[in-house]
MIDOSE-1310 file (N, C-alpha, C; in nm, 2 decimals, decimal comma, always signed):
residues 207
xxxx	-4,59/-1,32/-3,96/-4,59/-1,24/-3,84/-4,47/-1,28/-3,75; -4,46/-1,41/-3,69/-4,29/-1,46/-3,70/-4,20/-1,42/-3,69; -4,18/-1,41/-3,83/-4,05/-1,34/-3,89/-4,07/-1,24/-3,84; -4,17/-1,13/-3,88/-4,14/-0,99/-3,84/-4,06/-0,98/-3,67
xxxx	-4,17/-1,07/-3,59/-4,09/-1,05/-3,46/-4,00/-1,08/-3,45; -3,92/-1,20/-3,53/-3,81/-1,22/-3,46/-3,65/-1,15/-3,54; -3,71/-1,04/-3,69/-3,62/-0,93/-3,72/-3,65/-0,82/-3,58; -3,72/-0,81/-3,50/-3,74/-0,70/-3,44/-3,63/-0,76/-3,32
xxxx	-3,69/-0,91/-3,26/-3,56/-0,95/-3,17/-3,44/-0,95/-3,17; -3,38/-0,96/-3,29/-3,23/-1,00/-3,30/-3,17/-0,88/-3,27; -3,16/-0,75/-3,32/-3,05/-0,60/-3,25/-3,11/-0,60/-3,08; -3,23/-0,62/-3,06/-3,20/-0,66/-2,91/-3,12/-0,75/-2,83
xxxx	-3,11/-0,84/-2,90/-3,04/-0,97/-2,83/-2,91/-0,95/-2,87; -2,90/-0,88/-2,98/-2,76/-0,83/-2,97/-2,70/-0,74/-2,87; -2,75/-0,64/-2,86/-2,71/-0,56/-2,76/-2,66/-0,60/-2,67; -2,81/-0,73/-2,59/-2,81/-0,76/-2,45/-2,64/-0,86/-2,45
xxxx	-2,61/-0,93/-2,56/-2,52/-1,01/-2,56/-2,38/-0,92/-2,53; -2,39/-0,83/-2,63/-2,22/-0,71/-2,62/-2,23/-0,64/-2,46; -2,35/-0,60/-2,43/-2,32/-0,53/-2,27/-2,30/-0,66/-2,19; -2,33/-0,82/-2,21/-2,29/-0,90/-2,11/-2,15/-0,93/-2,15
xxxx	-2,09/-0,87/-2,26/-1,93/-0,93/-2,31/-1,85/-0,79/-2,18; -1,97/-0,71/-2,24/-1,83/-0,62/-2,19/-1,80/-0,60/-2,02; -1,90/-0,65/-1,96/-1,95/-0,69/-1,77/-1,83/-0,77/-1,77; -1,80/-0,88/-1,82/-1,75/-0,97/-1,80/-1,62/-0,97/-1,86
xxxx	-1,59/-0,91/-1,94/-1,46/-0,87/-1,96/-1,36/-0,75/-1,90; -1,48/-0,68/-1,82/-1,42/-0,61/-1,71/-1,40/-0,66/-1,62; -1,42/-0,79/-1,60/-1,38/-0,86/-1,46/-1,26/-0,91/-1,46; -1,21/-0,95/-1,57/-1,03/-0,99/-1,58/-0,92/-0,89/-1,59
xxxx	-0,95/-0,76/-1,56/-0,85/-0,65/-1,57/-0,78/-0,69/-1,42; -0,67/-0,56/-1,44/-0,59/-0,53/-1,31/-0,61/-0,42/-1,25; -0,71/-0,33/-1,30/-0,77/-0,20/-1,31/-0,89/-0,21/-1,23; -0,90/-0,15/-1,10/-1,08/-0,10/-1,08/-1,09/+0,01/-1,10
xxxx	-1,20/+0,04/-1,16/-1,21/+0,21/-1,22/-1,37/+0,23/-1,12; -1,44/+0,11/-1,04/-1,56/+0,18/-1,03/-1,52/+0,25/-0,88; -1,43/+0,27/-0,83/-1,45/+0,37/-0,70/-1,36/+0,53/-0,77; -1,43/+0,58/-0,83/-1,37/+0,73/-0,86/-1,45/+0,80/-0,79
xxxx	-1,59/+0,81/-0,71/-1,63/+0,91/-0,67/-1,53/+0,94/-0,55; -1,56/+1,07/-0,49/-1,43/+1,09/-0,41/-1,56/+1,10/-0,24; -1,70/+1,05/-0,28/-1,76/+1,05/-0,16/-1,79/+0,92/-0,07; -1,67/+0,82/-0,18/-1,69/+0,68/-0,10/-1,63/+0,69/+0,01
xxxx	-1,72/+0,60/+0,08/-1,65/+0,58/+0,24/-1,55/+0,52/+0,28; -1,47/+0,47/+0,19/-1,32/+0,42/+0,21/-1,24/+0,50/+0,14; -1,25/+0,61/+0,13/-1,15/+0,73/+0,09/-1,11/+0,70/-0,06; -1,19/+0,72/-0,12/-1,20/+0,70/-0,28/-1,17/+0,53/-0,31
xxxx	-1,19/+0,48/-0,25/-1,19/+0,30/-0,22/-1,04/+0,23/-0,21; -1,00/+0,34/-0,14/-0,87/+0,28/-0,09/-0,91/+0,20/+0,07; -0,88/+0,11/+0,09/-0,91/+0,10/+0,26/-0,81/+0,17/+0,34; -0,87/+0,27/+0,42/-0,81/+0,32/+0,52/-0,68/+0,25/+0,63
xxxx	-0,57/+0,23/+0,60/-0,51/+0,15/+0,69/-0,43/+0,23/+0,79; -0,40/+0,19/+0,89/-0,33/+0,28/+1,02/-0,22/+0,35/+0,95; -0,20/+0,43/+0,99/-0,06/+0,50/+0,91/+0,02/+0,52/+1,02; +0,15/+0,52/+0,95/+0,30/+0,51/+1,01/+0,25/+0,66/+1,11
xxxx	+0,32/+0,67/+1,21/+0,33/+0,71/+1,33/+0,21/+0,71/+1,46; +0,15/+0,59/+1,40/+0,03/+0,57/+1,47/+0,09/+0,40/+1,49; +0,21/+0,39/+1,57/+0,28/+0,27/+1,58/+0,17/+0,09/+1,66; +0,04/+0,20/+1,73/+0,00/+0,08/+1,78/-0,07/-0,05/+1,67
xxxx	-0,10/+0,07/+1,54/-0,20/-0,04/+1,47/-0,08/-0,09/+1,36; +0,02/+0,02/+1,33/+0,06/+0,05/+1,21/+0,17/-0,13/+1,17; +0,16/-0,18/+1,07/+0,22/-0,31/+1,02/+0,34/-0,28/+0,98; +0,42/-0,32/+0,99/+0,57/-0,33/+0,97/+0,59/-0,43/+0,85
xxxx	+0,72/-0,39/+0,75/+0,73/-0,43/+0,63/+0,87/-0,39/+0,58; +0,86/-0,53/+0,48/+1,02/-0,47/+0,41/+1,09/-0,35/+0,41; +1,20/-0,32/+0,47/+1,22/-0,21/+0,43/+1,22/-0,08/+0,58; +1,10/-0,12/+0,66/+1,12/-0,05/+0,79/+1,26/-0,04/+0,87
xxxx	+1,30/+0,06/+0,93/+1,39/-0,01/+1,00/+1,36/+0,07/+1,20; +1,40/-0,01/+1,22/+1,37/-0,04/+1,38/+1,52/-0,05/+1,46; +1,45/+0,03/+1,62/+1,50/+0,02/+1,69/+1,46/-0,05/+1,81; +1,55/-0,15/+1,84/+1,56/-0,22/+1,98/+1,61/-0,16/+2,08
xxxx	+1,55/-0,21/+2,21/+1,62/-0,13/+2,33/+1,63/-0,27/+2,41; +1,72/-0,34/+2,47/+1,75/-0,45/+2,51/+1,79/-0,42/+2,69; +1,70/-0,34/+2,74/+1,72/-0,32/+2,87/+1,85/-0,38/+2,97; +1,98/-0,35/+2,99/+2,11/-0,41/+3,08/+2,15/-0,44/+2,99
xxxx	+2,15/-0,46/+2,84/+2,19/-0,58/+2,75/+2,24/-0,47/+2,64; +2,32/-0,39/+2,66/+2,36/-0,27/+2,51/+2,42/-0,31/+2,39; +2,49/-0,50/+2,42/+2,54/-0,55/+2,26/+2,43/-0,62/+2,23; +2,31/-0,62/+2,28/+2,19/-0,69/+2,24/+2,10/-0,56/+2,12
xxxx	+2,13/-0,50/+2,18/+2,08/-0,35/+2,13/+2,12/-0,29/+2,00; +2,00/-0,23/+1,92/+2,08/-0,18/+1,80/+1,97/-0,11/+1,69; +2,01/-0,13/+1,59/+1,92/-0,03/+1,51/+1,92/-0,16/+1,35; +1,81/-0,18/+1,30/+1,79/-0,29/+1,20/+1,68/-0,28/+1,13
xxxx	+1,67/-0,31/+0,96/+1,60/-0,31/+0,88/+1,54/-0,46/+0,86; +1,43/-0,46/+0,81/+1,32/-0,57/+0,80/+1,35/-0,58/+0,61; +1,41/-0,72/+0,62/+1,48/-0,80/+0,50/+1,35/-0,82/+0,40; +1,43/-0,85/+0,31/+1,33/-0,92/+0,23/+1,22/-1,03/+0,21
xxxx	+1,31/-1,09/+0,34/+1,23/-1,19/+0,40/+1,14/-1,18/+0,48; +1,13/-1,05/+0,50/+1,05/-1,00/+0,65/+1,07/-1,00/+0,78; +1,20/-1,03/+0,77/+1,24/-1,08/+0,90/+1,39/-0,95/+0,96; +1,40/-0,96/+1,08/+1,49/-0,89/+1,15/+1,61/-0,97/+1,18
xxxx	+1,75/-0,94/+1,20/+1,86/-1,06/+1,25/+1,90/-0,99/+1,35; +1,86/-1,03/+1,45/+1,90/-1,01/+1,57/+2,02/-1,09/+1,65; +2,09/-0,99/+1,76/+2,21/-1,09/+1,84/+2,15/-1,15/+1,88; +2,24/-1,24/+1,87/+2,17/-1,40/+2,01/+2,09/-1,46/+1,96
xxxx	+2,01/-1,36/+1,90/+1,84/-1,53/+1,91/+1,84/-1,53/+1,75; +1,93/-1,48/+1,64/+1,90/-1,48/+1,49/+1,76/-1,41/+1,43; +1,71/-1,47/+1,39/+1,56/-1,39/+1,30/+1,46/-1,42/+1,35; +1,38/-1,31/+1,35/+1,25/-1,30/+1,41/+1,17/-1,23/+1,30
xxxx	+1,04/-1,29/+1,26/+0,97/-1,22/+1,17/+0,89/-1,11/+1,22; +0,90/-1,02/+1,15/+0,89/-0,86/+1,15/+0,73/-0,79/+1,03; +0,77/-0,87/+0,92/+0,70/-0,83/+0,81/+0,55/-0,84/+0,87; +0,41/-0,75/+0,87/+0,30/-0,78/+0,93/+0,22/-0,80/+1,08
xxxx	+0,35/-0,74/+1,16/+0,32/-0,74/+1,27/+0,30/-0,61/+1,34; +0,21/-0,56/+1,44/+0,26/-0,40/+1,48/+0,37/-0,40/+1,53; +0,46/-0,30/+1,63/+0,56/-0,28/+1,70/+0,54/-0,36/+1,81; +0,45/-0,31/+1,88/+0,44/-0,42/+1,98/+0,40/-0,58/+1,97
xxxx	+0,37/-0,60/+1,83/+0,36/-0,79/+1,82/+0,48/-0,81/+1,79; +0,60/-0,75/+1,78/+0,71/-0,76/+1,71/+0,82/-0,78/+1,83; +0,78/-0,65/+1,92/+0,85/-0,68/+2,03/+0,83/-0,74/+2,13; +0,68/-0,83/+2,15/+0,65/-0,97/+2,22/+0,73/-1,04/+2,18
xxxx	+0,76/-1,09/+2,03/+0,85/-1,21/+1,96/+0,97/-1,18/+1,98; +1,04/-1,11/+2,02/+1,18/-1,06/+2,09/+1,16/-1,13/+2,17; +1,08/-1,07/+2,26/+1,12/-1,06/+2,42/+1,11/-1,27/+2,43; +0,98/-1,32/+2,35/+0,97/-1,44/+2,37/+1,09/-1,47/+2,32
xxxx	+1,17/-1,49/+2,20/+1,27/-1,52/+2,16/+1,40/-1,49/+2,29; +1,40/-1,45/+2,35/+1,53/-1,40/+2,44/+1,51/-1,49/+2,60; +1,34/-1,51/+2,56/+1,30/-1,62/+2,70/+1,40/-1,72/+2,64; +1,37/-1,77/+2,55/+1,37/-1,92/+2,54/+1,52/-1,96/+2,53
xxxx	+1,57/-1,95/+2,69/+1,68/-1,99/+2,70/+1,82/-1,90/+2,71; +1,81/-1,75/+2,69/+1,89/-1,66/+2,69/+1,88/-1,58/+2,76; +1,78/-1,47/+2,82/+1,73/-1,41/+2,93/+1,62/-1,44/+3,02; +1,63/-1,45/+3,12/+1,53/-1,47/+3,23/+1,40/-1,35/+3,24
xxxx	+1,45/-1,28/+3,24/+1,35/-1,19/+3,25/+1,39/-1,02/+3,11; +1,35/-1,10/+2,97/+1,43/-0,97/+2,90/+1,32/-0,85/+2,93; +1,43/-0,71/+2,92/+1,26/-0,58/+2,86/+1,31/-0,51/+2,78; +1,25/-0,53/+2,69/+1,24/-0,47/+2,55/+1,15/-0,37/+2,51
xxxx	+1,25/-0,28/+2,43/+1,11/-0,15/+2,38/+1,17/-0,11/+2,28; +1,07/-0,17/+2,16/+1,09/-0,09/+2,02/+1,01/+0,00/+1,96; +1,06/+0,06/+1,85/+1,02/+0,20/+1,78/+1,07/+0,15/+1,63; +0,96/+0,25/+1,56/+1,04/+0,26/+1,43/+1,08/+0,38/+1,37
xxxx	+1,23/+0,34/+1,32/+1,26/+0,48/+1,31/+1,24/+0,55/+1,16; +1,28/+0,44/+1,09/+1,24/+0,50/+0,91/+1,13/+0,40/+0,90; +1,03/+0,45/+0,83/+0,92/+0,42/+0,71/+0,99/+0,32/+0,61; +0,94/+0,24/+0,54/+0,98/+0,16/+0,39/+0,94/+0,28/+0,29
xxxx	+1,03/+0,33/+0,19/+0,92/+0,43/+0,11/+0,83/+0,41/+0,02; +0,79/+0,52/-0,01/+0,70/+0,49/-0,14/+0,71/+0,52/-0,30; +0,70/+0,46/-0,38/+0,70/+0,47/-0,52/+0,60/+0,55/-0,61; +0,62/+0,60/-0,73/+0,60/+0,70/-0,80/+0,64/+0,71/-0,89
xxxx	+0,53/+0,68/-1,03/+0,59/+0,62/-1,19/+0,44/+0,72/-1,28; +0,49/+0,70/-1,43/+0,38/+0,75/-1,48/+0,44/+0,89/-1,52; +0,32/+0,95/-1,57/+0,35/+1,08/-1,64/+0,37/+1,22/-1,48; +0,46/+1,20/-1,44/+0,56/+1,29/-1,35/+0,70/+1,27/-1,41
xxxx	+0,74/+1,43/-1,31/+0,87/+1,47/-1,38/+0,99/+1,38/-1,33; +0,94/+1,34/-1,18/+1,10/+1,26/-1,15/+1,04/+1,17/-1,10; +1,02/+1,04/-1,17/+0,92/+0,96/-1,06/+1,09/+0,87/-1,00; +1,04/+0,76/-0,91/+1,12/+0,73/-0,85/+1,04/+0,67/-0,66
xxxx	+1,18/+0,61/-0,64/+1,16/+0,58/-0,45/+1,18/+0,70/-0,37; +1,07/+0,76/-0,30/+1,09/+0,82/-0,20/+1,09/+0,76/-0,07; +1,10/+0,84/+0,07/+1,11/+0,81/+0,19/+1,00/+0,85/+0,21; +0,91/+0,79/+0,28/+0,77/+0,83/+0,37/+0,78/+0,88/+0,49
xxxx	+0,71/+0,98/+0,51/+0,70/+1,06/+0,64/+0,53/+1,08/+0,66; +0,49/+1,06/+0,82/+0,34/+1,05/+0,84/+0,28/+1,16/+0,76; +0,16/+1,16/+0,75/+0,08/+1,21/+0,75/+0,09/+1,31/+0,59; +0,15/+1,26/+0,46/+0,17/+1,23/+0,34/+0,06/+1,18/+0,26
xxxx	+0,00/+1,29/+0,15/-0,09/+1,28/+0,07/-0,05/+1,23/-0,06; -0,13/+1,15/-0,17/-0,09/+1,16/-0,33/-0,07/+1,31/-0,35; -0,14/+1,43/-0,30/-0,09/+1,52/-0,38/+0,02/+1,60/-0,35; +0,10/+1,53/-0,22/+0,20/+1,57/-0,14/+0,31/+1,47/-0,23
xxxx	+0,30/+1,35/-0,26/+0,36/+1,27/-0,33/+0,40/+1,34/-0,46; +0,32/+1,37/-0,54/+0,30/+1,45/-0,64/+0,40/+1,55/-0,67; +0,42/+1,67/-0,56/+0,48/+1,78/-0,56/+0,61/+1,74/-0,48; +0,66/+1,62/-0,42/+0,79/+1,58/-0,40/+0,84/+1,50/-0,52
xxxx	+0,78/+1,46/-0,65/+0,86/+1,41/-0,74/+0,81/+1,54/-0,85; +0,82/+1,64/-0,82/+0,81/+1,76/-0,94/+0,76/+1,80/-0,96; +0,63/+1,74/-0,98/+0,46/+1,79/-1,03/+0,45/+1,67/-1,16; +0,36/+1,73/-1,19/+0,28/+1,65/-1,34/+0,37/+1,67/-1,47
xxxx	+0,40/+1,59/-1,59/+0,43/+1,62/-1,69/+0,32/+1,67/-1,75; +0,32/+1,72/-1,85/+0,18/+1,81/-1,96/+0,09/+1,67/-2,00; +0,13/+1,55/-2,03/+0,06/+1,46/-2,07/-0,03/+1,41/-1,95; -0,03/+1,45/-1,81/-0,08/+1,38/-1,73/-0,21/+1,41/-1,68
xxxx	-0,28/+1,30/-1,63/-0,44/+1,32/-1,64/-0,42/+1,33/-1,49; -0,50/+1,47/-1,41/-0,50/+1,54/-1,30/-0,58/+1,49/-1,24; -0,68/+1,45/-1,26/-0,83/+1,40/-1,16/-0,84/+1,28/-1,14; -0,70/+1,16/-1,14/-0,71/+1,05/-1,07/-0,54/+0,97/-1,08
xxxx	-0,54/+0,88/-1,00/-0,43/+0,83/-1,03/-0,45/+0,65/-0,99; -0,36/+0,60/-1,02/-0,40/+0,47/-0,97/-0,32/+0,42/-0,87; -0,36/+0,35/-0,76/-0,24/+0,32/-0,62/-0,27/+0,16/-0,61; -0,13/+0,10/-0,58/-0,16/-0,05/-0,57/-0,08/-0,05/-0,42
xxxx	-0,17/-0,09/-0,30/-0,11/-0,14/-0,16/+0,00/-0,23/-0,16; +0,06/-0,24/-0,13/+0,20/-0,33/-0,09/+0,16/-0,48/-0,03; +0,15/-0,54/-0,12/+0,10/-0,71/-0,06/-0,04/-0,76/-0,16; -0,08/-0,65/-0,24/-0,22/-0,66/-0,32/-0,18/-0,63/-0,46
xxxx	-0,26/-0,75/-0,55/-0,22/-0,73/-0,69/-0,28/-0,62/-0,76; -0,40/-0,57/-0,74/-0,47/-0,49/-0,88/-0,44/-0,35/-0,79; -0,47/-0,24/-0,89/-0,44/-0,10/-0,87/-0,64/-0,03/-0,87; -0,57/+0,01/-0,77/-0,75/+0,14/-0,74/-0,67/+0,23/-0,82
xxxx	-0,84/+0,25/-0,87/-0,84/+0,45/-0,90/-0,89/+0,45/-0,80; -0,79/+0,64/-0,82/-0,85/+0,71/-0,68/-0,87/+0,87/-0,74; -1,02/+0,92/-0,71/-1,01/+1,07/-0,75/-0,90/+1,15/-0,70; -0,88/+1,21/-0,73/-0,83/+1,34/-0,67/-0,93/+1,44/-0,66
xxxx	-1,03/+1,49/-0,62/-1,10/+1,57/-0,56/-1,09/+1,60/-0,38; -1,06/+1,48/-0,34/-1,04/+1,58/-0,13/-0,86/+1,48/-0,15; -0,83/+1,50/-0,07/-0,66/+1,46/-0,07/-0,66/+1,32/+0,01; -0,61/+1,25/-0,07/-0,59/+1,07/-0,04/-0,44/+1,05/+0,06
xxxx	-0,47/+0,99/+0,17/-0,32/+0,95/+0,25/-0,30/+0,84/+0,21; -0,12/+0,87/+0,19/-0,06/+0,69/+0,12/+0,01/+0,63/+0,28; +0,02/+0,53/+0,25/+0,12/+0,43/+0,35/+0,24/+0,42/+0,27; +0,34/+0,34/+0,39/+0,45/+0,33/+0,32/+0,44/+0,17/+0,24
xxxx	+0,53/+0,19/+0,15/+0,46/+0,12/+0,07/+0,43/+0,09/-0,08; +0,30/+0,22/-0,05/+0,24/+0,26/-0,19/+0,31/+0,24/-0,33; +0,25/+0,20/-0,42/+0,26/+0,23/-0,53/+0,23/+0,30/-0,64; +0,20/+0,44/-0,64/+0,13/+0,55/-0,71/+0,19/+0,52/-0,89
xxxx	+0,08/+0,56/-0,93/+0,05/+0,58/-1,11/+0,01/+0,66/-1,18; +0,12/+0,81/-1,17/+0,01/+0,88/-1,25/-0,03/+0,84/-1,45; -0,18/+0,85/-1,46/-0,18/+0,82/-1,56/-0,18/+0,90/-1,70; -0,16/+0,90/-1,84/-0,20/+0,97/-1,96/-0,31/+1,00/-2,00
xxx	-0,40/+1,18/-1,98/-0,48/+1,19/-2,04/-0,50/+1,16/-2,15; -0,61/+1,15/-2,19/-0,70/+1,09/-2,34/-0,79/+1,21/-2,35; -0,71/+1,28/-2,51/-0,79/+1,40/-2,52/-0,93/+1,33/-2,62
């Protein structure tokens, strides 16, 4: 009697063993595939970040480029891109880090920079004038760096590098944020906003 039960246990315990291989071997990817509904509340599980022309929240990054306004001061004044280091080189005071700050945390660190020992009373007012752009790889016809402009969808991304090659799977793509290692899926059923930044994937259907 035994035996019988424990031929009956073993394709159980097997199973239970292969669905805990395969839990757990989904955890070492670079891939999340579980946010594809398009009714999640982080916009297909992307997190919603401020987007470029919404300057009060929006983070500044490689590649931005900015303008200063150096109030009395016009060789203080000028127009500059955020290095690779994240940083700005400004007259007079050298580098000021730029990369992750909004416009206005950026232009406090000016103005503090210009205190300390160069202007008494500086006023400073920045803007950003270009976006860092966004990237675009995968089964499209011209993938490549674009320039970002507000209020830019993946499916607006899409149709500025061509459209789809015939191999390309339409109902999702994958996006990796600028500063984050793994790539979301993201449905395509309502329209996804990128930041600048982005890193879009369209991928190869599987017939």
């Amino acid at each position: 009697m035994l035996s019988k039960r424990n031929g009956r246990l073993r394709p159980l315990l097997k199973a239970m063993c292969l669905g805990a291989a395969i839990v757990i071997g989904g955890c070492n990817g670079q891939i999340d595939n579980s946010l594809l509904s398009s009714s999640n509340s982080q916009q297909n599980g992307l997190i919603i970040e401020p987007t470029a022309g919404s300057d009060t929240q929006y983070r500044l990054g490689t590649g931005d480029k900015v303008r200063l306004i150096v109030y009395g001061e016009p060789e203080l004044s000028g127009e500059f891109v955020i290095d690779g280091a994240g940083v700005v080189n400004l007259p007079l005071i050298g580098s000021v880090r730029a990369k992750g700050t909004t416009v206005q945390q950026f232009q406090q660190r000016v103005v503090d920079a210009f205190k300390n020992g160069y202007l008494n009373d500086p006023k400073v007012a920045a803007e950003v004038l270009n976006y860092r752009p966004f990237f675009i790889t995968g089964e499209i016809k011209q993938g490549g760096q674009y320039p970002f402009r507000s209020g830019l969808t993946v499916q607006d991304s899409i149709a500025i590098a061509g459209g789809y090659t015939y191999r390309a799977d339409i109902d999702k793509v994958y996006i990796r944020r600028e500063g984050r290692d793994k790539e979301i899926a993201v449905s395509l059923k309502s329209r996804v906003p990128i930041v600048p930044g982005d890193n879009i994937r369209i991928p190869e259907r599987y017939f």
